[in-house]
C-alpha positions as CSV (number, residue, x, y, z in Angstrom):
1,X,0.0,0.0,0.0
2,X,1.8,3.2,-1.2
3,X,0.6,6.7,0.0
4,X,0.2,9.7,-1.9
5,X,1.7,12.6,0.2
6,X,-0.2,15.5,-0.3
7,X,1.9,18.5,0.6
8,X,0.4,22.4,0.7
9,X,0.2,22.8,4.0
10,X,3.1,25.2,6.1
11,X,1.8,23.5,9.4
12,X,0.5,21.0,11.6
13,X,-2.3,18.8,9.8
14,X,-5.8,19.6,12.2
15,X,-8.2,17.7,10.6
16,X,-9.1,15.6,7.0
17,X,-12.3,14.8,6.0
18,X,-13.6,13.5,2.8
19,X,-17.2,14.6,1.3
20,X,-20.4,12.2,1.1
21,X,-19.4,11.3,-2.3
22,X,-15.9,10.3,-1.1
23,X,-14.4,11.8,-4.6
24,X,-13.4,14.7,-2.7
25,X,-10.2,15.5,0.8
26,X,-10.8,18.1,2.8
27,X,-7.8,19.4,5.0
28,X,-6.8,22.1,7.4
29,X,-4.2,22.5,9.4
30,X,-2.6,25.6,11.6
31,X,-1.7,27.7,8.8
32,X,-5.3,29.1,8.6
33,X,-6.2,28.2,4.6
34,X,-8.1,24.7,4.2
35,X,-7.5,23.1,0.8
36,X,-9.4,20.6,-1.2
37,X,-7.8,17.6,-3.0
38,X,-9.0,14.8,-5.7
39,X,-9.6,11.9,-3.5
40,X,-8.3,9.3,-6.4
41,X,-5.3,11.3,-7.4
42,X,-4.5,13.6,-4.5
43,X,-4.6,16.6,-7.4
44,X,-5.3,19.5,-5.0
45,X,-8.2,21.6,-6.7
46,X,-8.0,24.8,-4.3
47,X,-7.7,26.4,-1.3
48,X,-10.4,28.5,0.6
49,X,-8.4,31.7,2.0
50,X,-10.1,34.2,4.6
51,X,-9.4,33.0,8.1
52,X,-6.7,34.5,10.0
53,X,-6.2,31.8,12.7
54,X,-5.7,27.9,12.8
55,X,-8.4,25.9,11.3
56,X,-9.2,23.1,14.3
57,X,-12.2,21.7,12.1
58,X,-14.2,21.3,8.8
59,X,-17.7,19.6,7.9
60,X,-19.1,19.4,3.9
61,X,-22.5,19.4,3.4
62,X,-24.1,16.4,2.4
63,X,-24.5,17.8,-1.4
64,X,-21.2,18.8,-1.0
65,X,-22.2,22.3,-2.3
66,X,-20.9,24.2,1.2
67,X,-18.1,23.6,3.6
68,X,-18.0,24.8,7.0
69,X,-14.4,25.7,8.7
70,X,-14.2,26.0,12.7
71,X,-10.9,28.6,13.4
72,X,-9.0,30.1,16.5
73,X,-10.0,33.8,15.0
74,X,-13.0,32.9,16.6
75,X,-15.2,32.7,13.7
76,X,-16.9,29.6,11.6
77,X,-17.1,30.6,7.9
78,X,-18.9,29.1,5.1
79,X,-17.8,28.4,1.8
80,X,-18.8,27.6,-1.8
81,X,-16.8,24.5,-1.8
82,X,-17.1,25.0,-5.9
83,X,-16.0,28.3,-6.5
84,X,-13.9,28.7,-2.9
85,X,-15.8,32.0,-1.8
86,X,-16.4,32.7,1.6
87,X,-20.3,32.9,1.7
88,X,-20.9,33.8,5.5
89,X,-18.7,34.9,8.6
90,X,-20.3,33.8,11.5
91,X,-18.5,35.7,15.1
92,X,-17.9,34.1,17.8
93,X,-16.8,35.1,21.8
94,X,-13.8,32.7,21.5
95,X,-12.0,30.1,19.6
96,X,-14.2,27.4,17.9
97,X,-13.0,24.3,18.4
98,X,-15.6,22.5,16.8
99,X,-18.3,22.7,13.8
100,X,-20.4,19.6,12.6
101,X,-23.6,19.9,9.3
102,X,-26.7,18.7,10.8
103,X,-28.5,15.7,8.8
104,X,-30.0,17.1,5.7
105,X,-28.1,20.7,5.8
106,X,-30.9,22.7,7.3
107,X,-28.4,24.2,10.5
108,X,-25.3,23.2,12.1
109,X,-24.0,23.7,15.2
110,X,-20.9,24.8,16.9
111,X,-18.5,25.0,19.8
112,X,-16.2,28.2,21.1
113,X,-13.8,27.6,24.0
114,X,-13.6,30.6,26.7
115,X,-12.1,33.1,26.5
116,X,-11.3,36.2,28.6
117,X,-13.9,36.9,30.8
118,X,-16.6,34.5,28.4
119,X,-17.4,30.8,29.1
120,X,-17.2,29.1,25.7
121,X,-20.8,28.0,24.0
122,X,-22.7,25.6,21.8
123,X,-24.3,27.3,19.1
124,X,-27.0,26.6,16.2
125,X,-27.4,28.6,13.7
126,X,-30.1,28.3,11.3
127,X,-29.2,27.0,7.0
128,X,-32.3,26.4,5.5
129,X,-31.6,25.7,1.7
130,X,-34.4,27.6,0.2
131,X,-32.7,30.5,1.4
132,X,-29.6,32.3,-0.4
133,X,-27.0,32.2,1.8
134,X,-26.5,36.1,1.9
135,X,-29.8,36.3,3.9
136,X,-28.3,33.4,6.8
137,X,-28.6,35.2,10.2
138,X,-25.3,35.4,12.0
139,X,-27.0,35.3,15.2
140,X,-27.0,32.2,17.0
141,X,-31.0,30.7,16.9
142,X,-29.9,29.1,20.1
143,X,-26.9,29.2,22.7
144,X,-26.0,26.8,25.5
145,X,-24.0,28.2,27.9
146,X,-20.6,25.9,29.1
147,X,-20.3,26.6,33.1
148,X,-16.8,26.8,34.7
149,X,-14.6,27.5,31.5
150,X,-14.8,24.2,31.0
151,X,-13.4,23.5,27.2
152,X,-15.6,21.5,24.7
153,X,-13.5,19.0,22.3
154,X,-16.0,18.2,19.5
155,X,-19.7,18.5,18.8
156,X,-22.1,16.1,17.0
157,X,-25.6,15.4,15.9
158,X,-27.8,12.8,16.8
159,X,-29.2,10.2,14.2
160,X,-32.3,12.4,13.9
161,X,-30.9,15.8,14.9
162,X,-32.7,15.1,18.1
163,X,-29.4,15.4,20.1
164,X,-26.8,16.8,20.5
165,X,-23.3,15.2,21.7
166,X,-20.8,16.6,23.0
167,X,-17.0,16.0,24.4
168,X,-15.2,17.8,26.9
169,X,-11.2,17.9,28.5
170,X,-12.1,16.5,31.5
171,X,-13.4,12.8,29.5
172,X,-17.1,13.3,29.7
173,X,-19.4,12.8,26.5
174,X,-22.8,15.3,27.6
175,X,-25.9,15.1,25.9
176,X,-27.7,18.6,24.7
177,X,-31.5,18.9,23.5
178,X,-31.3,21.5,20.2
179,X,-34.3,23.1,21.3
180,X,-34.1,23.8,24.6
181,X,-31.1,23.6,25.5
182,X,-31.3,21.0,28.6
183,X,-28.2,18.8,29.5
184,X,-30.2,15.3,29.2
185,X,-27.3,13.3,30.4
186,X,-23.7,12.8,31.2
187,X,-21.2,9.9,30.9
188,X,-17.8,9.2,31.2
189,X,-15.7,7.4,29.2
190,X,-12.1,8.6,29.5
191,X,-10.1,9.9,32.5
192,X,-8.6,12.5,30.4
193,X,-9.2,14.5,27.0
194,X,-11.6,13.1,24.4
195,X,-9.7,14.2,21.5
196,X,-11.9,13.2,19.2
197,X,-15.2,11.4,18.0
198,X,-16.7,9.8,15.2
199,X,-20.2,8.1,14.6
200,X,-20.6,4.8,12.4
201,X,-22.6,5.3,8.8
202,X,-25.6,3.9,10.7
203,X,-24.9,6.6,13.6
204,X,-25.7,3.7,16.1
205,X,-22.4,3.5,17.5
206,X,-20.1,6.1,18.9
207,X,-15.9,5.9,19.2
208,X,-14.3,7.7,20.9
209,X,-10.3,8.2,21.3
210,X,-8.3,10.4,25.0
211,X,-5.3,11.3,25.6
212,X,-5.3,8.2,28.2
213,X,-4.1,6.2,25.7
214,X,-7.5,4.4,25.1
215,X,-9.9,4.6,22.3
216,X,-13.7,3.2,23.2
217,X,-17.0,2.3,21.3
218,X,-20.1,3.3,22.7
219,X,-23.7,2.8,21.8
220,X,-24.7,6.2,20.3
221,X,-28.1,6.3,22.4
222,X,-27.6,4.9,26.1
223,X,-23.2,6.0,25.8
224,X,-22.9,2.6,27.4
225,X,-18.9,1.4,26.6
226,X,-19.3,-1.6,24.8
227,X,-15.4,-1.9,23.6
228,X,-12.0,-0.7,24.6
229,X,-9.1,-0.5,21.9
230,X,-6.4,-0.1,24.3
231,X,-2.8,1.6,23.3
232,X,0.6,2.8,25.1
233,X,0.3,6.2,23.4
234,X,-2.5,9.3,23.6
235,X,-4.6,8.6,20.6
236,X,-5.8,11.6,18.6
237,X,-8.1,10.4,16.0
238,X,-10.2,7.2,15.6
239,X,-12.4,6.3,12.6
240,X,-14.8,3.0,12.1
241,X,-14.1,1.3,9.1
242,X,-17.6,1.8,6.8
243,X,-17.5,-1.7,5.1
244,X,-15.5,-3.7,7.5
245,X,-15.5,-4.6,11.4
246,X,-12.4,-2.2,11.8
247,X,-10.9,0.4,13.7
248,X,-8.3,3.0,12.6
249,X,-6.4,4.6,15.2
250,X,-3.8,7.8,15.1
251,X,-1.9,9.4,17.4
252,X,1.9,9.2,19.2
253,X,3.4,11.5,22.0
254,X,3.2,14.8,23.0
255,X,4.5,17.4,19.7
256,X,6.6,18.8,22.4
257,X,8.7,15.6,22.9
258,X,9.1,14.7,19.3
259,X,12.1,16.1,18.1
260,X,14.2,14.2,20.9
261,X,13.2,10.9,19.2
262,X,12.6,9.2,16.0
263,X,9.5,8.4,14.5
264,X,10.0,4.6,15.5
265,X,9.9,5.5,18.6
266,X,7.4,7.8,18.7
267,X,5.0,5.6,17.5
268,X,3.1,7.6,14.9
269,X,1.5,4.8,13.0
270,X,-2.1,4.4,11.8
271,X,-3.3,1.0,14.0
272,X,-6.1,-1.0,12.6
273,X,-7.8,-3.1,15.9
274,X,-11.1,-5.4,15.2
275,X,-14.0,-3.7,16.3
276,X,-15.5,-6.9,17.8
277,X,-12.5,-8.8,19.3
278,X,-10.5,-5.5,20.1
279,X,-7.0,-7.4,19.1
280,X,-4.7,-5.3,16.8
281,X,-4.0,-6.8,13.3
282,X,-2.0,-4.2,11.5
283,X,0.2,-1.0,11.5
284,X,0.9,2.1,8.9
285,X,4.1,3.7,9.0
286,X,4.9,7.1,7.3
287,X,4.7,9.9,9.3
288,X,7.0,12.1,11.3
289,X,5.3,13.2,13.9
290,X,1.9,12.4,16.1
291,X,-1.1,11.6,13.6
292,X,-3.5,14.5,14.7
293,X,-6.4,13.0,12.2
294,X,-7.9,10.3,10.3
295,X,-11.0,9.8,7.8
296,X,-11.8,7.1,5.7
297,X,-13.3,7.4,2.1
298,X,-17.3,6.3,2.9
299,X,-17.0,3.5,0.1
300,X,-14.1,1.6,2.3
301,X,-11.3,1.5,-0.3
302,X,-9.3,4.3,1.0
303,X,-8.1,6.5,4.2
304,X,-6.1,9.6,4.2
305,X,-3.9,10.7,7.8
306,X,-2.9,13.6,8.7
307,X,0.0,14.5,11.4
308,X,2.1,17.1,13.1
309,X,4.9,17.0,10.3
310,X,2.6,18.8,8.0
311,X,1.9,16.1,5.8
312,X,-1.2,14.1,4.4
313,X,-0.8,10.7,3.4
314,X,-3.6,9.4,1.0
315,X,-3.8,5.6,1.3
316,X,-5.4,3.3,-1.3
317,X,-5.8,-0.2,0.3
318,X,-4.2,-3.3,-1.4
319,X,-7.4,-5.6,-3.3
320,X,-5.9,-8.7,-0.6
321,X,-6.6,-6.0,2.3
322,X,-10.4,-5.6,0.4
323,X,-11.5,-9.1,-0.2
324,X,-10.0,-10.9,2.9
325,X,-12.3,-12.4,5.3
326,X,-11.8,-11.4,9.1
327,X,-10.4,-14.8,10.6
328,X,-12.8,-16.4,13.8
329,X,-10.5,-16.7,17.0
330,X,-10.3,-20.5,17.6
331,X,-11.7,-20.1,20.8
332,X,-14.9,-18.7,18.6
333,X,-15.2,-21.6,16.4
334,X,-14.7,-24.1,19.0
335,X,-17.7,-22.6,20.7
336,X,-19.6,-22.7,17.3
337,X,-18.8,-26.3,17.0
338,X,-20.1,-27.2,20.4
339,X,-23.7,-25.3,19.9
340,X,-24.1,-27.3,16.4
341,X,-23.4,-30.7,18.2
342,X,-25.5,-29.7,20.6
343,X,-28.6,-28.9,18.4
344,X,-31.1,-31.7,17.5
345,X,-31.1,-33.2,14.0
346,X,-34.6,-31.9,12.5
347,X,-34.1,-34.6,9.6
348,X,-34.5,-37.0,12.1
């Protein structure tokens, strides 16, 4: 499996995505300008200047006709992902860590970290699509209010926008109704950071990746922890394979730390676990520095990672990796063996 290394970026990689269609890579890294890429080739097709801070998140519409960018100059724009104009500028009190498309486009919501003498907030702002985007409000159509400065990781939606999700630096996953506003619950998976999540295609299941070197998969609905992917390093991205019952990890020590040791032992490979029996299978090599984001194409046949050296690395899995069967633990078949003796002959 050779990468492509896709190459525009002046600073550390923040976060790749690719588009519903999975022909298109999104990127943005700390050098403020987000670029878009050919998801076959790795051409890159533009680059959507405006922002005058780091970008710490995008998210494409489903038509792929808008993209949204999350940036420390505390604003969230949005752009014509065709043309590369910056549509809308939507202010914030403080950094926005966060920004994620509703299902079907019709609003989005976002999350701004304190600053000064303001907590930080999750905002919706209102996107209906028979509505030129000149005319979007600016103003928030809601705000919830994060007490104590506490600092807000990532934002998601619910399966029928009915929720939202939301991670926080102290490990806890809290639960937000769009419409009023009301914490409906809290859990907590992780003793430190939640550096990232990511919801199946289905949006049933929930993983989740900390800096205490654990990723976990959680049932999107009740946030019970039904799986632990367990590592030696602070994992900073985690996506679920789309076709297959796999995990991708990312991560590798502190950026601080790096240049006192290679990249062998800094461990910044991609890991691939099984989702079901949590045992890793397989490593990625490449990078030079801590792998600070992941996403995988939504038809299964390719991944793209992203990392503090600046670099993207556009993976195309081998055909062997795409037709092999996931092998049954012994222990597994052993057990299916024992239930077929046991079950009565019907012929008989």
């Amino acid at each position: 499996m050779r990468p492509i290394l896709l190459k525009s970026h002046e600073r550390a990689i923040t976060c790749v995505i690719y588009n519903a269609d999975g022909d298109l890579v999104f990127t943005a890294a700390k050098d403020n300008v987000p670029t878009v890429w050919r998801a076959d080739t790795g051409e890159r097709l533009g680059t959507y200047i405006g922002h005058s801070g780091a970008v710490w998140e995008l998210s494409c519409r489903w038509d792929s006709k808008y993209l949204l960018s999350a940036s420390a100059d505390a604003t969230v724009r949005l752009w014509d992902v065709q043309t590369g104009e910056s549509l809308v500028s939507y202010p914030h009190r403080g950094p926005v860590r966060s920004v994620c498309w509703a299902e079907g486009g019709q609003k989005f919501v976002s999350a701004s970290q304190p600053f000064m003498d303001s907590p930080g907030f999750i905002s919706i702002y209102d996107t209906p699509s028979d509505v030129d985007p000149s005319q979007y409000q600016q103003v928030a159509s809601r705000e919830i209010s994060i007490p104590n400065k506490e600092k807000c990781t990532e934002v998601l939606w619910s399966a029928l926008n009915d929720r939202i999700l939301a991670s926080f630096e102290d490990g806890t996953i809290r639960v937000f109704d769009p419409e009023t506003g009301e914490l409906l619950s809290t859990s907590t998976p992780h003793s430190k950071p939640i550096s990232r999540m990511y919801l199946s295609t289905d949006r049933t299941l929930l993983l989740t990746c900390s800096k205490d070197y654990t990723a976990k998969l959680l049932d999107a609905d009740t946030l019970e922890v039904l799986k632990v992917y367990p590592t030696e390093r602070p994992v900073n991205a985690a996506v679920i394979h789309p076709t297959k019952d796999h995990i991708l990890l990312g991560g590798g020590q502190d950026a601080m730390s790096v240049t006192t040791t290679g990249s062998r032992v800094g461990k910044f490979e991609t890991r691939f676990y099984h989702m079901i029996y949590e045992e890793e299978f397989g490593r990625v090599k490449g990078h030079f520095g801590p792998i600070n984001a992941l996403a995988i194409n939504p038809d299964g046949l390719s991944y793209c990672s992203g990392a503090e050296d600046g670099y993207i690395r556009l993976h195309h899995f081998d055909r062997e990796y795409v037709d092999k069967q996931d092998e049954v633990p012994d222990e597994l078949e052993e057990l299916d063996e024992t239930e077929a003796d046991q079950k009565p002959d019907l012929e008989e």
